[in-house]
C-alpha positions as a LaTeX table, in Angstrom:
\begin{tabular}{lrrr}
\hline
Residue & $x$ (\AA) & $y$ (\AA) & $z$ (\AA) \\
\hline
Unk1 & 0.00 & 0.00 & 0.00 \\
Unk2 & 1.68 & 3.50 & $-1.40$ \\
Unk3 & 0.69 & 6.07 & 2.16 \\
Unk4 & 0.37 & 9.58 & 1.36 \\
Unk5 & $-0.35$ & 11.65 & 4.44 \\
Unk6 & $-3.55$ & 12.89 & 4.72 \\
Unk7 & $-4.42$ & 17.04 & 5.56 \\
Unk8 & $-3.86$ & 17.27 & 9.36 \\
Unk9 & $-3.77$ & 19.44 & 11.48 \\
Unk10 & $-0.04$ & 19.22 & 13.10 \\
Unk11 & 2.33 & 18.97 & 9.98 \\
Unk12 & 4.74 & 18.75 & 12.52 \\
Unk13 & 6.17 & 15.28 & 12.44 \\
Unk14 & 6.14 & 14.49 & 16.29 \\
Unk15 & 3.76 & 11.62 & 18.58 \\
Unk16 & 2.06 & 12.47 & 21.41 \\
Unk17 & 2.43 & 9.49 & 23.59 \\
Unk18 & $-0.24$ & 8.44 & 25.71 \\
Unk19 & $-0.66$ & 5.86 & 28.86 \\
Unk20 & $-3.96$ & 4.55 & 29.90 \\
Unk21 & $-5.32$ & 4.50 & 33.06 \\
Unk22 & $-7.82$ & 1.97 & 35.26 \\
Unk23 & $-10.26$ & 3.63 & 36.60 \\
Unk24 & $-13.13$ & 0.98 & 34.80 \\
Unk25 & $-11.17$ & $-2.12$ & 36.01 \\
Unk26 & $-10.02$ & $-4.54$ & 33.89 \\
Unk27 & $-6.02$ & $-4.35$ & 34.55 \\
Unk28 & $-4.15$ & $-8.19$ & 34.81 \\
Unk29 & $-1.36$ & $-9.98$ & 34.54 \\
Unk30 & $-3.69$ & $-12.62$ & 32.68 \\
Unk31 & $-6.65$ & $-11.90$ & 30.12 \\
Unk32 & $-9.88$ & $-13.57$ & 30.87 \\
Unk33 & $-9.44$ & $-13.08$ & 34.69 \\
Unk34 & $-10.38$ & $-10.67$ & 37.35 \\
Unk35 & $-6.94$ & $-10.04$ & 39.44 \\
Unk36 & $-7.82$ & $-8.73$ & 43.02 \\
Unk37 & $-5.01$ & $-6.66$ & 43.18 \\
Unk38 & $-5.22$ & $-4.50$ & 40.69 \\
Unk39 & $-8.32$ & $-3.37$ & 41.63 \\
Unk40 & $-9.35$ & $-0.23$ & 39.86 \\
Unk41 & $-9.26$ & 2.01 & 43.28 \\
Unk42 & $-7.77$ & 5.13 & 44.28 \\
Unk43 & $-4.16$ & 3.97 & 45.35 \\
Unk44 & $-3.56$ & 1.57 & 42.29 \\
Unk45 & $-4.77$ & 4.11 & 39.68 \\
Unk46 & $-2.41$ & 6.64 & 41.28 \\
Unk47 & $-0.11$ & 4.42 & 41.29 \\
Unk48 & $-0.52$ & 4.07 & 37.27 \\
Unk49 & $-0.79$ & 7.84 & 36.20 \\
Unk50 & 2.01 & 9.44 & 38.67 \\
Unk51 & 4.37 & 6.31 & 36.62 \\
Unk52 & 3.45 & 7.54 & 33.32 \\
Unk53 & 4.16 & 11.10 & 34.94 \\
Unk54 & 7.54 & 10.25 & 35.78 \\
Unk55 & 8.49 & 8.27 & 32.87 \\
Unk56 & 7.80 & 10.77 & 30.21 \\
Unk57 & 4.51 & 10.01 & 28.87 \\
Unk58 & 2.68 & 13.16 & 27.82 \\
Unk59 & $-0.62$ & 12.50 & 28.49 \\
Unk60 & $-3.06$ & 9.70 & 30.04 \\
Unk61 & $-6.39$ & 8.18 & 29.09 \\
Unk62 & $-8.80$ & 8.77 & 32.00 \\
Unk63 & $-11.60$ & 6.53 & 31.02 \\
Unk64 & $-15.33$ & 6.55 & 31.93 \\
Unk65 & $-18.07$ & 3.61 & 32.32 \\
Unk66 & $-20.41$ & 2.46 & 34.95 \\
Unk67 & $-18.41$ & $-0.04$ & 36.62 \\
Unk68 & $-16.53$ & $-0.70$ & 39.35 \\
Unk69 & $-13.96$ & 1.79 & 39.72 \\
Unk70 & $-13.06$ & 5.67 & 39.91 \\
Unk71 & $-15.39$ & 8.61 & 38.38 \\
Unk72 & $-13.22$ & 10.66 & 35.89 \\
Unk73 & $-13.66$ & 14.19 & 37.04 \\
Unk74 & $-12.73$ & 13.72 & 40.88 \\
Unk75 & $-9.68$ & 11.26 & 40.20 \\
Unk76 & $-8.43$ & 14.20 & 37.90 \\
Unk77 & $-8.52$ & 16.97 & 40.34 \\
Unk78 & $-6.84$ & 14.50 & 43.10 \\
Unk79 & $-3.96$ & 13.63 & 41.15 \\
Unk80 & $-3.46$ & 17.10 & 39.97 \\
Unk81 & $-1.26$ & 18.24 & 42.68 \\
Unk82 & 0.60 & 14.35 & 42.97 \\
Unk83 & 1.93 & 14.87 & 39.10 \\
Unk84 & 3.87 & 17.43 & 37.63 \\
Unk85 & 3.61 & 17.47 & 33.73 \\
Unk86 & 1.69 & 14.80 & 31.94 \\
Unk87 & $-1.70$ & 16.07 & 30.22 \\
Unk88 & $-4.57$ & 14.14 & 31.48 \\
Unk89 & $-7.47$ & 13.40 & 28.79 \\
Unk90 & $-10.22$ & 13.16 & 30.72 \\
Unk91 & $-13.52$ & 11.14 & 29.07 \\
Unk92 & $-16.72$ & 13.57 & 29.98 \\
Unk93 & $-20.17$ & 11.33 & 28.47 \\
Unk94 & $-22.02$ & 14.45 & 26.98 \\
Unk95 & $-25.72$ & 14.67 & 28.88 \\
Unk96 & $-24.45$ & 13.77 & 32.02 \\
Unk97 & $-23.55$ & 17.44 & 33.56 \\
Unk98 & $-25.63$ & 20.76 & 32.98 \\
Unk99 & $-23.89$ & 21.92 & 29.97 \\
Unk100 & $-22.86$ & 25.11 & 31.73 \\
Unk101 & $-22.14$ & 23.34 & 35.03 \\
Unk102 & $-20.05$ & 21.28 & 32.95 \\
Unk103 & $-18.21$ & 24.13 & 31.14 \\
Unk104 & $-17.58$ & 25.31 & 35.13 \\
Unk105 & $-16.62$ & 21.82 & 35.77 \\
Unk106 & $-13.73$ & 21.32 & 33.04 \\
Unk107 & $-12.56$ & 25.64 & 33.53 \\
Unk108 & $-12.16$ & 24.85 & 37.30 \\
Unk109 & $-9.96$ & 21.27 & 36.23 \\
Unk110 & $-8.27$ & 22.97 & 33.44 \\
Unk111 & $-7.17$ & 25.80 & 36.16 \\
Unk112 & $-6.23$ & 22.96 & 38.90 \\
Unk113 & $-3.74$ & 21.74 & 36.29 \\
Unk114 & $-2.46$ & 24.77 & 34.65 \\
Unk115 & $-3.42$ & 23.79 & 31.34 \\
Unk116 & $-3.05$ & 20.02 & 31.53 \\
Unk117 & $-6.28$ & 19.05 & 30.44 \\
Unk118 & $-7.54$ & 17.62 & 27.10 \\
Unk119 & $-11.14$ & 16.16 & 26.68 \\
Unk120 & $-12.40$ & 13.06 & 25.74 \\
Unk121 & $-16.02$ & 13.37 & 24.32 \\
Unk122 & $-18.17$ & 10.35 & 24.86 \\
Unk123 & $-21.47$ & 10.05 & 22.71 \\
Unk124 & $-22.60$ & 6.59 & 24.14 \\
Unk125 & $-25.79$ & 5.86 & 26.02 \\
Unk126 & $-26.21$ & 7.43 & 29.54 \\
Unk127 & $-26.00$ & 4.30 & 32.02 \\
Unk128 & $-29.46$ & 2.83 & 32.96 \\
Unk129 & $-31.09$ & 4.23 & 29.54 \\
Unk130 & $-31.45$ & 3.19 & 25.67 \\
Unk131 & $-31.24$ & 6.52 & 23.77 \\
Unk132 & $-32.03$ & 7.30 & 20.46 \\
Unk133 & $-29.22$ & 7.79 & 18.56 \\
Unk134 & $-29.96$ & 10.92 & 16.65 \\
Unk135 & $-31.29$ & 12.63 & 19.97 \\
Unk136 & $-27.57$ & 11.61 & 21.56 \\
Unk137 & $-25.33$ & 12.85 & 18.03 \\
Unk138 & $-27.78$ & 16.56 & 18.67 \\
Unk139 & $-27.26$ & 16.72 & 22.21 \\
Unk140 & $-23.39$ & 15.91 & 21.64 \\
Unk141 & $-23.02$ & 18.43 & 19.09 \\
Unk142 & $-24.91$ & 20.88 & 21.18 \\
Unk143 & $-23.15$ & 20.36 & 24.50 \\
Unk144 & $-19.79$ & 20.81 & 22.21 \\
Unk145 & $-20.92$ & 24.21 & 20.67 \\
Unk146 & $-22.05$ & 25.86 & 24.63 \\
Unk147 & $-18.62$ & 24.57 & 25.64 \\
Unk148 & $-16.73$ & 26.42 & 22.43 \\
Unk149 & $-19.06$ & 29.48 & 23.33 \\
Unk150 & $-18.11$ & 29.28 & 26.70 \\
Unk151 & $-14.35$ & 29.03 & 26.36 \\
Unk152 & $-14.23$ & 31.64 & 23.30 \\
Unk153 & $-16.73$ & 34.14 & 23.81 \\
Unk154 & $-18.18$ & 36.64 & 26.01 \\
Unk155 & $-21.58$ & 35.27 & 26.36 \\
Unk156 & $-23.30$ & 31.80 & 25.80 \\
Unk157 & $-26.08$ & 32.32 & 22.93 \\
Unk158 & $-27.30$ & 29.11 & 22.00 \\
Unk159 & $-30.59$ & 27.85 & 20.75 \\
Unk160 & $-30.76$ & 24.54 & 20.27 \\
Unk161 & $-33.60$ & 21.79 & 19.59 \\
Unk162 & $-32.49$ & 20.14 & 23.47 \\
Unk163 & $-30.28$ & 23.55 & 24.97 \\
Unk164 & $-31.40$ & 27.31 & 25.23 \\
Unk165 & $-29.33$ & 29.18 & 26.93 \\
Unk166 & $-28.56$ & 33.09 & 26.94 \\
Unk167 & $-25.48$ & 33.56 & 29.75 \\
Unk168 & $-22.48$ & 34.83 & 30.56 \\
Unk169 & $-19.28$ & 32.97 & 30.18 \\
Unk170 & $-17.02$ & 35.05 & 32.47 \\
Unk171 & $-17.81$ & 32.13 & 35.29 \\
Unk172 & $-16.83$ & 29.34 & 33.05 \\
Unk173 & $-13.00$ & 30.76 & 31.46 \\
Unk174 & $-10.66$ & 27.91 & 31.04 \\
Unk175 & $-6.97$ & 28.27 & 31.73 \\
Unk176 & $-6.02$ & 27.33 & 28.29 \\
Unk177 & $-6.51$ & 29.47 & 25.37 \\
Unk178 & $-7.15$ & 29.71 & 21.67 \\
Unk179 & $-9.89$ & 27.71 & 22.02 \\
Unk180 & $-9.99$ & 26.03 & 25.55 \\
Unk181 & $-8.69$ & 22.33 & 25.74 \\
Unk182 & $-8.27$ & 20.49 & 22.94 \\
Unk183 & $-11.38$ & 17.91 & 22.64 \\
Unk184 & $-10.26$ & 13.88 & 21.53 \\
Unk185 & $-13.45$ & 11.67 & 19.57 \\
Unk186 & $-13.99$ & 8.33 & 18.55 \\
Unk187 & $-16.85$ & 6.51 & 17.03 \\
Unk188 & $-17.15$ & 5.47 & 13.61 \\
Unk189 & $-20.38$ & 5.89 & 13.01 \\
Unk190 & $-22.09$ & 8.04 & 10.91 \\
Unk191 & $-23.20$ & 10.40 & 13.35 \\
Unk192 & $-19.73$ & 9.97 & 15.23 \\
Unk193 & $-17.77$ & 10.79 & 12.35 \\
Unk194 & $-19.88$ & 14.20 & 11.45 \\
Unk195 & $-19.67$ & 15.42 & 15.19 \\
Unk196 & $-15.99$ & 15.16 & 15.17 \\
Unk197 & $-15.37$ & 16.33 & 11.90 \\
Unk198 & $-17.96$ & 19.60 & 12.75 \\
Unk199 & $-16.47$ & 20.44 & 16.16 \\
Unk200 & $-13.58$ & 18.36 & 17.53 \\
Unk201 & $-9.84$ & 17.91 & 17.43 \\
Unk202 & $-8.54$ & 14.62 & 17.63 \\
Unk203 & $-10.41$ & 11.80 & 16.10 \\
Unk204 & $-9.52$ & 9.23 & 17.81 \\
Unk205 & $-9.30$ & 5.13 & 16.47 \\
Unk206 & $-9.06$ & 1.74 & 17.16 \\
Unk207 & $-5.98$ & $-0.64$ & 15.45 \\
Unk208 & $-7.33$ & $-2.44$ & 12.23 \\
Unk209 & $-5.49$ & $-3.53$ & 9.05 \\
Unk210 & $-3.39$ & $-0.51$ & 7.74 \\
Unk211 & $-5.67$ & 0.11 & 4.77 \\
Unk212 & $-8.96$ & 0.32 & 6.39 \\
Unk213 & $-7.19$ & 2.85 & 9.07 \\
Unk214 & $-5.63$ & 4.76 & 5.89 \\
Unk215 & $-9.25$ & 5.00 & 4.22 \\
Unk216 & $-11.19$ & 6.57 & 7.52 \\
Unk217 & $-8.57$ & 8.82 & 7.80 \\
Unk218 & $-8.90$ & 9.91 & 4.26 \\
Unk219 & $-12.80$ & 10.08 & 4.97 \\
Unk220 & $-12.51$ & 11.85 & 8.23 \\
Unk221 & $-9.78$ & 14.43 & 6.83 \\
Unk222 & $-12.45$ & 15.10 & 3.84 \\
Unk223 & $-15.25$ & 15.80 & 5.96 \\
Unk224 & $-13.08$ & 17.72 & 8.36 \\
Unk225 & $-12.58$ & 20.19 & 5.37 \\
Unk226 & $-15.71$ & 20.35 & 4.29 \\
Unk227 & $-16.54$ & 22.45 & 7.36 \\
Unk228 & $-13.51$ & 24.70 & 6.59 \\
Unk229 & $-11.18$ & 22.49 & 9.61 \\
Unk230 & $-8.46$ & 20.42 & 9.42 \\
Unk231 & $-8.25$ & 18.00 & 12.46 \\
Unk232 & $-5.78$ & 15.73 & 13.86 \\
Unk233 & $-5.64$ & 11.45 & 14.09 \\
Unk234 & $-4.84$ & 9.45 & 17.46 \\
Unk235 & $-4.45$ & 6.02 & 17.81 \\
Unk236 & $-5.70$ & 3.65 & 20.54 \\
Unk237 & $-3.73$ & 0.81 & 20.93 \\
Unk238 & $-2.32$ & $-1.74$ & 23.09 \\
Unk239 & 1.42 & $-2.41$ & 22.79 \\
Unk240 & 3.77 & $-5.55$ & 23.89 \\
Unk241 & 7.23 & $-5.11$ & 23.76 \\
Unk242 & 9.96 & $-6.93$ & 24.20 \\
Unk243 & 14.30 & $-7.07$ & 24.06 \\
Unk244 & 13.04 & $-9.75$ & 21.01 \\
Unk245 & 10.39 & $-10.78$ & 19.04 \\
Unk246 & 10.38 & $-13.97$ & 20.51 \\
Unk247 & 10.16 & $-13.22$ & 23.65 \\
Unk248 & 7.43 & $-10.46$ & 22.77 \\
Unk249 & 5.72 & $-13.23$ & 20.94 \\
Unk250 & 5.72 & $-15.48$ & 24.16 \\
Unk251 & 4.35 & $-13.12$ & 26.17 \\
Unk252 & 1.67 & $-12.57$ & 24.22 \\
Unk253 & 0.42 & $-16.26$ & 24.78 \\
Unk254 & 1.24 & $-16.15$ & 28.59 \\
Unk255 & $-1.87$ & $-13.07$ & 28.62 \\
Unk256 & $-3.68$ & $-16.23$ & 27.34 \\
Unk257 & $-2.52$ & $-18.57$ & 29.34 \\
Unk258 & $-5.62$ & $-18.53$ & 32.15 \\
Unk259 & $-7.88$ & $-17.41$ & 29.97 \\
Unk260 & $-11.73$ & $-18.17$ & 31.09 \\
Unk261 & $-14.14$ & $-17.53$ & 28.19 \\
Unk262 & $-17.30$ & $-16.93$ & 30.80 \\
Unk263 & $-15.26$ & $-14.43$ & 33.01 \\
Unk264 & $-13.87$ & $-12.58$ & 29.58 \\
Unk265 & $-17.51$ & $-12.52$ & 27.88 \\
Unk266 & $-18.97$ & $-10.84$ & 31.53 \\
Unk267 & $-15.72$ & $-8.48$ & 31.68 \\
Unk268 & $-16.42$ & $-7.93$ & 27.72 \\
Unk269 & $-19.74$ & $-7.15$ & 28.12 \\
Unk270 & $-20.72$ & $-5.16$ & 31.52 \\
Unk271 & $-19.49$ & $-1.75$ & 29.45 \\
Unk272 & $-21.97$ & 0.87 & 28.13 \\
Unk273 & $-20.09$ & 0.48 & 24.79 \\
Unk274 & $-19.73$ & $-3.52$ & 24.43 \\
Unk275 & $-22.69$ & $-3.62$ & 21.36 \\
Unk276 & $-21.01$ & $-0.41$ & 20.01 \\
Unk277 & $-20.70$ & $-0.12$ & 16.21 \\
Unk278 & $-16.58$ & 0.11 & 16.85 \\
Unk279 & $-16.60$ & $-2.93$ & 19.34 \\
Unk280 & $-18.62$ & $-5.09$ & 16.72 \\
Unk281 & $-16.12$ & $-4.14$ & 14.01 \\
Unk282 & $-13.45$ & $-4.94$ & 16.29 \\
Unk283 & $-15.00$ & $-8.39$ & 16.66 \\
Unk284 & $-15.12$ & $-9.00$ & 13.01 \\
Unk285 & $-11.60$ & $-8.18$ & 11.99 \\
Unk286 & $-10.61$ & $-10.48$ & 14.81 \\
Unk287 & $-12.44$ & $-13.37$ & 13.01 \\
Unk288 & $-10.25$ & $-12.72$ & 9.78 \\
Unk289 & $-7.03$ & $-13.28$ & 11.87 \\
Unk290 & $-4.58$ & $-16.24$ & 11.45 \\
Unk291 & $-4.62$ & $-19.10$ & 14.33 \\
Unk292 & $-2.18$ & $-16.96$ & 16.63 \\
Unk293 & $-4.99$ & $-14.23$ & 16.59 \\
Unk294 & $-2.73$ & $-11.76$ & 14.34 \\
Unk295 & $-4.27$ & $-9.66$ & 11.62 \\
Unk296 & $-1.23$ & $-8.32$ & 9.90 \\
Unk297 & 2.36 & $-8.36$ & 11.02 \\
Unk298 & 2.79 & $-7.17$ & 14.68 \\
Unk299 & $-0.99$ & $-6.80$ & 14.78 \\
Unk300 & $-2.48$ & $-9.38$ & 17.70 \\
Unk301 & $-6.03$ & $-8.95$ & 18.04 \\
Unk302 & $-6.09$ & $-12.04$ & 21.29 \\
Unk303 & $-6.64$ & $-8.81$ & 23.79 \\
Unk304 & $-10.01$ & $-8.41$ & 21.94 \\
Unk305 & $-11.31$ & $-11.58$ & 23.33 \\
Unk306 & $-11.39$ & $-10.65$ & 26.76 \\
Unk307 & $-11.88$ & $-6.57$ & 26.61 \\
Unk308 & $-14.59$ & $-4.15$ & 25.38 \\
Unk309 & $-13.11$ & $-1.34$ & 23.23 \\
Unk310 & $-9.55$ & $-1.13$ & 21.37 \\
Unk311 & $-9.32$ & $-4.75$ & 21.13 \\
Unk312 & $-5.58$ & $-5.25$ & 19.54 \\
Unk313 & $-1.62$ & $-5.04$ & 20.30 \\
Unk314 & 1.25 & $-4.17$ & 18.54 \\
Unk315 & 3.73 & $-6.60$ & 19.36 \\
Unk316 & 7.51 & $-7.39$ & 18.69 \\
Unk317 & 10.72 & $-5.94$ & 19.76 \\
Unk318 & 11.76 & $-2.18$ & 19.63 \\
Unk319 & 12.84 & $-1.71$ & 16.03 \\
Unk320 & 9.35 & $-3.77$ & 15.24 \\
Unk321 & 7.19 & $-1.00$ & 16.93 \\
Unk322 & 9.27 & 2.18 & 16.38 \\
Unk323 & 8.33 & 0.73 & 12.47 \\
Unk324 & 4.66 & 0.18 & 12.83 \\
Unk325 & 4.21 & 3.93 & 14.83 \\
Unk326 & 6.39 & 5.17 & 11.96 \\
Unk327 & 4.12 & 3.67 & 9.46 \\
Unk328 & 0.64 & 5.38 & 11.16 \\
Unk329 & 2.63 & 8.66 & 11.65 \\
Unk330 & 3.82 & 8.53 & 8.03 \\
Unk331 & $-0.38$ & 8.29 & 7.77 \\
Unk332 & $-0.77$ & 11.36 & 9.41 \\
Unk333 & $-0.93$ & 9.86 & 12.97 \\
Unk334 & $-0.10$ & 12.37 & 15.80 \\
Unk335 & $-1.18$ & 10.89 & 18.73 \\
Unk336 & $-1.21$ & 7.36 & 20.71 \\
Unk337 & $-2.71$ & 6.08 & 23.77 \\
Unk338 & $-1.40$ & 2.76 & 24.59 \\
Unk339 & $-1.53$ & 0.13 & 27.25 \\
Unk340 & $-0.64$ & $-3.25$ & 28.20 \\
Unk341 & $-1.03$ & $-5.59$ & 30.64 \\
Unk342 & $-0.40$ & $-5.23$ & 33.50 \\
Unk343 & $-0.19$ & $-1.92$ & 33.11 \\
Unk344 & 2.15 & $-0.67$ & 35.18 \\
Unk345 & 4.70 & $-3.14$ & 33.98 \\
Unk346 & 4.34 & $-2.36$ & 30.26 \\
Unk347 & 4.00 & 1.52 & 30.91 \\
Unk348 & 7.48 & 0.89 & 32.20 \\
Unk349 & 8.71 & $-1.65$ & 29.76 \\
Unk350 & 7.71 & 0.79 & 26.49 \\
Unk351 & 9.31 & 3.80 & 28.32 \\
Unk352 & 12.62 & 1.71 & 28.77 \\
Unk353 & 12.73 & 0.30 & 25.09 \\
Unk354 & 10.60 & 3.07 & 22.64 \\
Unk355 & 10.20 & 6.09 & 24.36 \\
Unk356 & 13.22 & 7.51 & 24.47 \\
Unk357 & 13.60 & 7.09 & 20.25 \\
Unk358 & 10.52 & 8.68 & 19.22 \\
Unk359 & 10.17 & 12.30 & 18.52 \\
Unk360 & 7.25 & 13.22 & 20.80 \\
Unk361 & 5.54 & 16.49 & 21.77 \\
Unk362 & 2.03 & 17.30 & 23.46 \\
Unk363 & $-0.75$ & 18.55 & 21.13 \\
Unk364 & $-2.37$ & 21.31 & 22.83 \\
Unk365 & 1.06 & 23.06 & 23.66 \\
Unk366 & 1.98 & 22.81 & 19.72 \\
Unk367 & $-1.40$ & 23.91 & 19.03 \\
Unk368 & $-1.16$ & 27.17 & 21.14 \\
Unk369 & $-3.83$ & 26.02 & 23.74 \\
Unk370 & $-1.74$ & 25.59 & 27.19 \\
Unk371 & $-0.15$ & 29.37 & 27.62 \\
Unk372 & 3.89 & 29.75 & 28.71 \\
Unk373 & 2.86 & 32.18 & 30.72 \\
Unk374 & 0.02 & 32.52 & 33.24 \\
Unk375 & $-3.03$ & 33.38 & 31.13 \\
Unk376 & $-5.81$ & 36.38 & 31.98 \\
Unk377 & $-8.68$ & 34.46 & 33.23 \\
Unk378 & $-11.13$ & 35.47 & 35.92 \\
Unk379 & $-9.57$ & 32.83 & 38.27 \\
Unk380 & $-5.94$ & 34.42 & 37.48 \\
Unk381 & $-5.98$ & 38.41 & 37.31 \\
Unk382 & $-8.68$ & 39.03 & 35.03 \\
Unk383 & $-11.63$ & 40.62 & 35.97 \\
Unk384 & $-13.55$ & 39.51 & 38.47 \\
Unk385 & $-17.28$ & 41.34 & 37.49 \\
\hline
\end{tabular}
């Protein structure tokens, strides 16, 4: 396959690294089982983002679902002061908060952290309910387009078919500026796909074979222009690692060594997203793989039998995945969130053997949005009425 990179955003040929964090449960030293201690609580998900922190990464995934675990929101503003320079991207379900309230919400975070803050925008159902689609791609775009009003302009106008508001913003100023923190979506739906090409960032995938990842980048980059924007691409991705292939290889099938179909399916399947449109494509790439569960060279889609969501791994040794990242940044790829499992263990084994040879940078300070220099807010010394 000849790759051309597609318009993007960042031209800039540098990969923001990302670490993933626990706070739905789920981490193991063995897929298909429940490991009681690594249970997604305060102390071991600390644990996992102040590593990342310390190890270079420049951002973490700070996932959201109701399961057992930490709510996003809270965990962010506790670790704030226990990290010093790692972004955290933060998942926020739209419908859940007062749109304002949440604007408030995410300014107050976003000043906690002195600009550390990207967003995650999740479109799924709210837990306990079955939405209609349509109604949750309206109120998504709408919740987007208060919190754009709210971090760029003087007043909130908008007039919506589920939001009418008329207020003033002054109470809802983010720390970060030219546009407030950048904003990370996923979803390949229809609906998805117009949403983040309309008002987002960052769209944000799951690993499948090379030329079906080239092609909905080449369809999101289109519809990104269409609206006069250029956007960026993230990958997430699991990643095992290794000194050698073969020993990256045989670590793989350890994961599977325990595995228990019935505990995977109920791990697999207690997520608001587990029926998603992306999780049931996941599913059928996985059935084209070879009998060792791989999908294309260094592409091991096993993970996917035991997890909801990204459901593959890169996996080989260090030249092996510097190659593959090269290949999705030669794409137009900018940003990755990886993990591993456990996920401590891999955070540290990826920092030891990749890290350290990629060119890597953090979005939202390329882009302009986290200031140098302490920004005029209201919460700063702007203004106060």
């Amino acid at each position: 396959m000849i790759i051309e990179q597609v318009g993007i955003r960042t031209e800039q040929r540098i990969a923001e690294v990302a670490w993933f964090d626990d706070l739905c449960g789920g981490d193991t030293g063995f897929l298909g089982t429940v490991d009681p201690s690594r249970r997604s609580n305060y102390e071991h998900c600390g644990d996992i983002i102040k590593t990342a922190d310390k190890l270079g990464y420049e951002n973490i995934l700070l996932p959201t679902s109701y399961v057992i675990g930490q709510e996003v929101l809270p965990f962010a503003a506790a670790m704030a002061p226990q990290t010093q320079q790692i972004n955290m991207l933060a998942a926020i379900r739209t419908g859940e908060i007062h749109p304002p309230m949440l604007a408030r919400h995410i300014s107050t975070l976003d000043h906690i952290l002195k600009g550390r803050l990207t967003v995650n925008i999740i479109n799924s159902d709210l837990p306990g309910l079955k939405e209609d689609h349509e109604m949750r791609y309206q109120r998504c775009a709408e919740v987007i387009e208060i919190l754009k009003q709210a971090w760029t302009q003087d007043r909130i106008e908008h007039k919506g078919e589920i939001y009418n508001f008329s207020m003033d913003a002054k109470p809802v100023k983010p720390y970060q500026q030219n546009g407030g923190p950048l904003l990370y979506f996923g979803g390949i739906s229809p609906g998805s796909k117009e949403v983040c090409a309309k008002y987002c960032d960052v769209f944000l995938m799951w690993p499948e074979p090379e030329e079906s990842i080239y092609a909905t980048m080449q369809e999101m980059s289109s519809k990104a222009a269409s609206y006069g924007r250029t956007i960026d691409f993230g990958m997430r991705i699991h990643v095992i690692v290794r000194e050698t292939e073969a020993e990256a290889l045989a670590y793989s099938k350890e994961l599977m060594s325990k595995f228990d179909l019935e505990t995977a399916e109920m791990l697999k399947h207690r997520t608001q997203d587990s029926k998603s449109a992306g999780v049931l494509r996941q599913d059928e790439f996985r059935k084209n793989a070879d009998k060792d569960d791989f999908i294309e060279p260094m592409l091991w889609t096993g993970i996917g039998r035991a997890r909801s969501g990204c459901g593959a791994a890169m996996v080989g040794n260090p030249s092996q995945i510097i190659e593959k990242m090269n290949r999705y940044m030669d794409m137009g790829v900018r940003a990755f969130i990886l993990s591993g499992y456990p996920l401590i263990e891999e955070c540290e084994y990826f920092a030891k053997l990749v890290l350290p040879h990629l060119k890597t940078g953090k979005l939202s300070v390329i882009q302009g949005r986290t200031p140098i220099e302490t920004p005029k807010t209201p919460l700063t010394f702007g203004e106060l009425i």
